[in-house]
MARLUMDO-627077 format. One line per 3 residues: their letters; for each residue x, y, z of N, C-alpha, C. Coordinates in steps of 0.1 Angstrom, whole numbers. Each point is the difference from the previous one (the first is absolute). Layout:
REM MARLUMDO-627077
a) X Y Z X Y Z X Y Z  ... $
END
This chain:
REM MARLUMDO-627077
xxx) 1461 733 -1244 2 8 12 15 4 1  -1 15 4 17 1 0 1 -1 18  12 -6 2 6 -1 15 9 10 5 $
xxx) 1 9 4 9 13 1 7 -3 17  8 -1 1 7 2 14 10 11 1  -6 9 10 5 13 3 -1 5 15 $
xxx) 7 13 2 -2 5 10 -10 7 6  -3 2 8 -9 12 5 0 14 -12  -7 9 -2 6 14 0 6 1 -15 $
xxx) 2 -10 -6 11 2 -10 -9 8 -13  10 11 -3 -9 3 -12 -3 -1 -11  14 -7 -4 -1 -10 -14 -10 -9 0 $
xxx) -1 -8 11 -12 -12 2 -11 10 0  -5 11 4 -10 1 0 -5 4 -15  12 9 -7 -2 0 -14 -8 -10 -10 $
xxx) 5 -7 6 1 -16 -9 -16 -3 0  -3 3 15 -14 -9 1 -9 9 -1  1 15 -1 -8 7 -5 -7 -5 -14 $
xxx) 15 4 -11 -4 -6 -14 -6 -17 0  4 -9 10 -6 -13 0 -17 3 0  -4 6 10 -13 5 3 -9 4 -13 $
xxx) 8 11 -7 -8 7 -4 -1 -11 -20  9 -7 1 -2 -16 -8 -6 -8 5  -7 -1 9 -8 -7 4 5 -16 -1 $
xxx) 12 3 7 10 -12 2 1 -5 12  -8 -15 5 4 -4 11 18 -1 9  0 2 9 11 0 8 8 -1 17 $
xxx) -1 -6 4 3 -4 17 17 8 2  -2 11 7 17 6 8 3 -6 11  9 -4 0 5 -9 19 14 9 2 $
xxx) -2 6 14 9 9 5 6 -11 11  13 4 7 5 -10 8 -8 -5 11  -10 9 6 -6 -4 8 -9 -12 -3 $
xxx) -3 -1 -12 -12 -8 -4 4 -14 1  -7 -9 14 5 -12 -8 -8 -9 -3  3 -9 -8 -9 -10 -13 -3 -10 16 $
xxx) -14 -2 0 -4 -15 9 -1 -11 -14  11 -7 -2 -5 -12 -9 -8 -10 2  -9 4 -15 -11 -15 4 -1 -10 -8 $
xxx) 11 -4 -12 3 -13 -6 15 9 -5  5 -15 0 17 0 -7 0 -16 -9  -1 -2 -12 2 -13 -4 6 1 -9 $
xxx) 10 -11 -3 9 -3 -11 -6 -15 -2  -6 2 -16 -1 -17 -1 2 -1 -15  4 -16 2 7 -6 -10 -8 4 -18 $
xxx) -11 7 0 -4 0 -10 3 15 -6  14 4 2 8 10 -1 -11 13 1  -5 0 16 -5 13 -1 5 2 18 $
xxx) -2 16 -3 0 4 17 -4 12 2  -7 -4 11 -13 12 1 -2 0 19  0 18 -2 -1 1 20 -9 13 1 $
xxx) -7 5 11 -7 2 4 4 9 8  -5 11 5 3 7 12 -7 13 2  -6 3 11 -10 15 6 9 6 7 $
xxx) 1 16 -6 5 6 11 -12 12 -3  -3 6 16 -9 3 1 -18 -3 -2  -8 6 -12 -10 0 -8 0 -10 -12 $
xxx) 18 -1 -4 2 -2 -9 6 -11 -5  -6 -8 -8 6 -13 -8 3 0 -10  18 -6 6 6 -1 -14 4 -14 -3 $
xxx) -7 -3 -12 3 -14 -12 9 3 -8  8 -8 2 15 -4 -10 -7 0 -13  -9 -7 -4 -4 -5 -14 -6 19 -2 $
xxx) 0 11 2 -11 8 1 14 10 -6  9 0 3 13 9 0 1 -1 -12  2 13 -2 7 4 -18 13 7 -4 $
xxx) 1 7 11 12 6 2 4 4 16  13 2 -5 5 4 23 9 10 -7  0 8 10 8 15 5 9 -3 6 $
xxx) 11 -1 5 7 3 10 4 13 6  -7 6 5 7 20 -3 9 -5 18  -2 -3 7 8 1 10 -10 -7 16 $
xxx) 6 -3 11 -8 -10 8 9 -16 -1  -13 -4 5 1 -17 -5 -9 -6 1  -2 -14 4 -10 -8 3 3 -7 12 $
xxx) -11 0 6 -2 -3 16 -11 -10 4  -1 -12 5 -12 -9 0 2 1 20  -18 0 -3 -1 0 17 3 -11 5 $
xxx) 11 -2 12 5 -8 9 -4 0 10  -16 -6 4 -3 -1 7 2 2 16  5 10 0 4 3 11 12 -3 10 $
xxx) 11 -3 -6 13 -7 10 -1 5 7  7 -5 12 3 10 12 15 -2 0  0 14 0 20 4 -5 4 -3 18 $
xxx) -7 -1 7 7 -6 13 2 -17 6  -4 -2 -6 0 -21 -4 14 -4 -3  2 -10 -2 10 -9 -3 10 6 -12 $
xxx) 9 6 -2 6 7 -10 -1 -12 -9  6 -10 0 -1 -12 -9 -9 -5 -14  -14 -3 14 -8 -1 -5 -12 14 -7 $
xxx) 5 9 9 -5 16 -12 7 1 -14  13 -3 0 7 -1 -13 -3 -11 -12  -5 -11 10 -3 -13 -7 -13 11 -10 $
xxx) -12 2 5 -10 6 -3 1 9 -11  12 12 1 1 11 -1 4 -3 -16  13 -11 1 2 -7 -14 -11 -6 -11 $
xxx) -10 -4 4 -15 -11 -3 -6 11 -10  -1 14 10 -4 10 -5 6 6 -14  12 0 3 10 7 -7 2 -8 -17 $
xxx) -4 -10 6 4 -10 -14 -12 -1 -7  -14 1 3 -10 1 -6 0 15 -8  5 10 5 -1 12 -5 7 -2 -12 $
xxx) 11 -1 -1 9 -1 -8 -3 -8 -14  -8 -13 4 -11 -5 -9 -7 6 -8  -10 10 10 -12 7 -9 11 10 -9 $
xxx) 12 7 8 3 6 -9 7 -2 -10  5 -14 -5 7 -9 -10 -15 1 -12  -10 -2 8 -11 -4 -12 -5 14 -8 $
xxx) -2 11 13 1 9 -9 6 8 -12  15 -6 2 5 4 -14 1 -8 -10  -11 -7 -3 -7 -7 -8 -7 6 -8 $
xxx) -3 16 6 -13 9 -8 8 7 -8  -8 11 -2 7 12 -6 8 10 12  12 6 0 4 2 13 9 10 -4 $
xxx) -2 9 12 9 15 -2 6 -1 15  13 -2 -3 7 -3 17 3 -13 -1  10 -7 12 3 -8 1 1 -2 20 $
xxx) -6 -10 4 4 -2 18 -2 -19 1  6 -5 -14 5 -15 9 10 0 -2  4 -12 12 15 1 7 -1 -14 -7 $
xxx) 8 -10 18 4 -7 -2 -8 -15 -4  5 -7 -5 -11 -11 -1 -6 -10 11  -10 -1 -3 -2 -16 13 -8 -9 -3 $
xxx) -3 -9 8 -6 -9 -3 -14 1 -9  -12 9 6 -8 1 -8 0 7 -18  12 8 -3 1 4 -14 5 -16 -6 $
xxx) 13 -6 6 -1 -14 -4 -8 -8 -9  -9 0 10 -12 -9 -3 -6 5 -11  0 14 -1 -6 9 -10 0 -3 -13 $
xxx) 15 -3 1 12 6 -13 2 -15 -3  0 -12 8 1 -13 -4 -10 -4 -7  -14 -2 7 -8 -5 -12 1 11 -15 $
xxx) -3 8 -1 8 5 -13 6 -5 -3  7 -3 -4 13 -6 -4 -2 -19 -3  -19 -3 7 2 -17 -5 2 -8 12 $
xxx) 7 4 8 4 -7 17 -14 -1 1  2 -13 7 -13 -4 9 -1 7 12  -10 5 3 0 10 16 -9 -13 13 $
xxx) -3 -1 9 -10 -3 9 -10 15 -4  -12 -4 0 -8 11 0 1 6 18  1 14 -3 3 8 14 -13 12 4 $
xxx) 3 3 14 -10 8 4 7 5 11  -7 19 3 3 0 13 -9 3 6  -7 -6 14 -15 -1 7 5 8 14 $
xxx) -10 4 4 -3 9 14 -13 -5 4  -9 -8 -6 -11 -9 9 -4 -13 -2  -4 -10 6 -1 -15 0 -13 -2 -13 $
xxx) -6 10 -2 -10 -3 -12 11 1 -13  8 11 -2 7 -1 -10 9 -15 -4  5 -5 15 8 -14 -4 -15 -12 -11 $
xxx) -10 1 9 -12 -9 -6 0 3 -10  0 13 -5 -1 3 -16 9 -3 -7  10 2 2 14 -5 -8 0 -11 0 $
xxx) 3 -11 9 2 -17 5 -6 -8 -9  -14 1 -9 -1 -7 -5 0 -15 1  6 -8 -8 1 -14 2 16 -3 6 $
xxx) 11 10 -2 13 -5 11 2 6 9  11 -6 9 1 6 13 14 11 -4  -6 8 13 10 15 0 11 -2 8 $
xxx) 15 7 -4 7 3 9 -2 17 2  12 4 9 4 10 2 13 -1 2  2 14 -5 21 6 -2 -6 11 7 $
xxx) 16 9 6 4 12 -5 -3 8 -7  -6 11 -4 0 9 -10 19 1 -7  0 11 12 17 0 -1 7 -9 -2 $
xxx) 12 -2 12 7 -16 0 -5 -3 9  10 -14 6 5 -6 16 6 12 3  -8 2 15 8 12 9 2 -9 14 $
xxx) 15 -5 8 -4 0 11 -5 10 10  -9 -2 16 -4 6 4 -1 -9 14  2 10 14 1 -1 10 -8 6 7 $
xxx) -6 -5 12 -4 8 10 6 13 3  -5 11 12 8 8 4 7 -4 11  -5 -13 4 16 -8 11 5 -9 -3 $
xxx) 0 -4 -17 13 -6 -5 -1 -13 7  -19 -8 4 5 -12 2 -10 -5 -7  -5 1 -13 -6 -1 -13 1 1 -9 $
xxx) 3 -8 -11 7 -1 -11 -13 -2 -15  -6 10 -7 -3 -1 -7 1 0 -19  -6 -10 -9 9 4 -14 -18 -3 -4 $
xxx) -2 8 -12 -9 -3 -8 3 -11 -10  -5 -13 2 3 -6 -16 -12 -7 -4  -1 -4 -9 -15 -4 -8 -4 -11 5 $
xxx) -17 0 5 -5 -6 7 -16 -2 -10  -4 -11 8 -8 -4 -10 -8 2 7  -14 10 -4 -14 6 6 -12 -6 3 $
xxx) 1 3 15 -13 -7 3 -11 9 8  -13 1 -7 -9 10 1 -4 0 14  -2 -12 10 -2 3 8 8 7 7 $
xxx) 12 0 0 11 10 9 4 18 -8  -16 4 -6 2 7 -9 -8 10 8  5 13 2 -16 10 6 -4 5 -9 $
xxx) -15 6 4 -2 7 -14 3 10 -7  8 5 6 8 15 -10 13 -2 12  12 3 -13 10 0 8 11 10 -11 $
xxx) 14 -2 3 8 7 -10 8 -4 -12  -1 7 -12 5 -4 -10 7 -12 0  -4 -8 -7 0 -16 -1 5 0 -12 $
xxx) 14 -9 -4 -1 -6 -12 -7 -15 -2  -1 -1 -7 -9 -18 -2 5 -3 -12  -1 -15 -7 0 -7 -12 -2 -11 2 $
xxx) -5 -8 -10 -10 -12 -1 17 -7 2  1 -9 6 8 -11 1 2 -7 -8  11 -4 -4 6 -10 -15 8 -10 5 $
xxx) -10 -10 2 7 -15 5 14 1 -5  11 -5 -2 11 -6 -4 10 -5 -2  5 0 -10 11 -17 4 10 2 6 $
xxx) 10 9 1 7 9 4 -4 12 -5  13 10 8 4 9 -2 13 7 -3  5 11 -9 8 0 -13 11 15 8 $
xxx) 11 -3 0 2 17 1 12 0 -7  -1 16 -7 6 -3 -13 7 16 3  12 -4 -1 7 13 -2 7 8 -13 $
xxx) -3 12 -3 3 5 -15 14 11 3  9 2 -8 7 6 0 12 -3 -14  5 6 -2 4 4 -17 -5 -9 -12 $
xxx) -19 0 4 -6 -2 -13 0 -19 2  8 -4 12 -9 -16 -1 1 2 15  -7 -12 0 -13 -7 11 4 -13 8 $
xxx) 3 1 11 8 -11 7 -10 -2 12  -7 -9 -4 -13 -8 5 1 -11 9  -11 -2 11 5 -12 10 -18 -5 6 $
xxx) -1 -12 -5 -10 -6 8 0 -6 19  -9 9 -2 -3 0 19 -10 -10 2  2 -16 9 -10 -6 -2 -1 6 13 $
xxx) -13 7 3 -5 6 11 -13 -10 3  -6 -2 -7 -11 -5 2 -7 -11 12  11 -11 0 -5 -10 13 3 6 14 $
xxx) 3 14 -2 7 5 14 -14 9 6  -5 -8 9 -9 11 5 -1 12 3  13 5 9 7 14 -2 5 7 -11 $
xxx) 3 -7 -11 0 10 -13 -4 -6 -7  -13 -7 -2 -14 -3 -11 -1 14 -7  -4 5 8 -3 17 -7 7 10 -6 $
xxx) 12 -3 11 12 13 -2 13 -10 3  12 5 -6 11 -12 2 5 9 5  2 16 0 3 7 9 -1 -1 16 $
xxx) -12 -9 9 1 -6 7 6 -9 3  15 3 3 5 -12 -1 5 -8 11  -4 -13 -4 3 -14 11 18 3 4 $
xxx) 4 -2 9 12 -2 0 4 -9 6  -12 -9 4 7 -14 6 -3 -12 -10  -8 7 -10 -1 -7 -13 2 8 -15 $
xxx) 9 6 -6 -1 5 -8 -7 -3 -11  -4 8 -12 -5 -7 -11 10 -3 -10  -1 -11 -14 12 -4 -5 -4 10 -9 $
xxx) 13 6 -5 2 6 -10 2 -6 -14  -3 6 -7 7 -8 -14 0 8 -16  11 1 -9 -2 6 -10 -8 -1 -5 $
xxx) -7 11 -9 -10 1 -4 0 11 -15  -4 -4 -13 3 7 -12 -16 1 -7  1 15 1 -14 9 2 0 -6 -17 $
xxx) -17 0 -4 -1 0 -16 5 12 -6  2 -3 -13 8 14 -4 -13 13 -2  -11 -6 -1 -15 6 -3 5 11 11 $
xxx) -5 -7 13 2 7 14 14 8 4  4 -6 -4 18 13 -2 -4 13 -5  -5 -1 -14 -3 11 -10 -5 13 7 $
xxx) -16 -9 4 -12 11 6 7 3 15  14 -5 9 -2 7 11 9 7 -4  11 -1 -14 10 10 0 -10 14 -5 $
xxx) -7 -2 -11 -10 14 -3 -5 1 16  -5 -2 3 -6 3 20 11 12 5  16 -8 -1 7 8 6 6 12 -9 $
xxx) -3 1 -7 -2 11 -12 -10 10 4  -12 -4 0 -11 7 2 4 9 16  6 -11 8 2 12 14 12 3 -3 $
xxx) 9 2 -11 11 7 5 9 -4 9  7 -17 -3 7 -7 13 11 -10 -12  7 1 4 11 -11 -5 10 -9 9 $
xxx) -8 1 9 3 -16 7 -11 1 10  -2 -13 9 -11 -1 12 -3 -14 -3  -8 0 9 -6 -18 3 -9 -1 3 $
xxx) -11 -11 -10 -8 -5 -2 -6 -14 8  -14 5 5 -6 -15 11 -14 -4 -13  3 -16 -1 -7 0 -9 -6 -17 9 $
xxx) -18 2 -10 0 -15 4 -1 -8 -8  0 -14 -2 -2 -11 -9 -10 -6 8  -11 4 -7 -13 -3 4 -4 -18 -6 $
xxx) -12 -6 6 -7 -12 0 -1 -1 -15  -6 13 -6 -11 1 -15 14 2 -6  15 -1 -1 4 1 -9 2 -12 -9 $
END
């Protein structure tokens, strides 16, 4: 199936899909107005990734694409509706959620065969992409919009949830509420049944936590014992300040050096910093 993203009106696009037609060549056009309702996003460890999405009549499967167009446009996923008069903060918080999943589907598409180019900058979800490639262990990931999809994913471990994007702080509109997203570990009951783009991942017990900074080609690494800290069991980003966590050097295998320097290869980065965990199973 070819993916064509174009404008209204355009006559070259219509050229195109004339002769597609009359080849009796499947093909889906998304004009700006069009936007994708996504109905699976998963990245899992058994180096595949596959997503889902209707706009209008129409369903489009990632596994189903053969080629993409770019003639002009973009891509646009329904956002459920914000209300641009709400909490600037937390509309931005959103607005980013959105923003970063697009940028995803459109990392994977240039995976196909492809005329045009519209990915930018990187994030978290191409990450994850581009890391298991490369041999990194991933958490297997998802993004859910209803409480039956968490049951289907969950399996036998327990889920957290991140950010799509980053940590964004976020405030009321009287600045006497202080909000941060940081990863929290999921519990169904406090779950409704449809809600907004969720990231999830199966939780990875472990011993600590690693963060490893790269810059001219080595790797200056520090074990985070976060773990006995109730406040940053999960995230060390949460941090205690009336108890810190200890820090301590830490010298990555050279195995795991290799595959994150190809990583930072693959996105086009020569320096940045790496959150890693030293799991139970190692």
């Amino acid at each position: 199936m070819v993916l064509i993203f174009s404008i209204e009106n355009d006559p070259s696009t219509t050229a195109v899909i004339n002769w597609l037609m009359y080849l009796n060549k499947k093909f889906i056009r998304l004009n700006p107005e069009d936007k994708l309702l996504l109905q699976t996003f998963e990245i899992l460890n058994s180096n595949n990734i596959y997503w889902e999405a209707k706009v209008g009549e129409n369903v489009i499967k990632y596994s189903e694409i053969s080629s993409v167009w770019y003639r002009r446009g973009g891509l646009k996923i329904f956002d459920f509706g914000i209300e641009r008069n709400s909490n600037f903060q937390y509309e931005n918080y959103l607005e980013n959620e959105i923003e970063t999943i697009e940028k995803a589907i459109k990392h994977s598409l240039m995976k196909k065969i492809v005329v045009g180019n519209f990915v930018g900058v990187i994030n978290k979800l191409i990450v994850l992409i581009e890391a298991q490639k490369t041999g990194l262990s991933i958490p297997n990931t998802s993004i859910v919009t209803k409480k039956s999809d968490l049951k289907e994913f969950r399996q036998s471990k327990d889920l957290i949830s991140k950010p799509i994007f980053e940590i964004m702080p976020i405030e009321n509109i009287n600045k006497t509420s202080f909000y941060s997203a940081f990863t929290a570990l999921l519990n169904e009951n406090d779950v409704s049944e449809s809600f907004f783009y969720t990231l999830v991942q199966e939780q990875i017990v472990k011993k600590f936590e690693i963060r490893s900074v790269y810059h001219g080609d080595i790797f200056y690494s520090s074990a985070i014992i976060s773990q006995n800290n109730v406040q940053t069991s999960l995230d060390f980003r949460h941090y205690d300040k009336t108890k810190p966590n200890r820090i301590l050097p830490f010298t990555l295998p050279i195995e795991i050096e290799n595959k994150l320097r190809l990583l930072m290869r693959k996105l086009g980065l020569n320096s940045g910093s790496f959150d890693l965990i030293y799991s139970e199973n190692e």
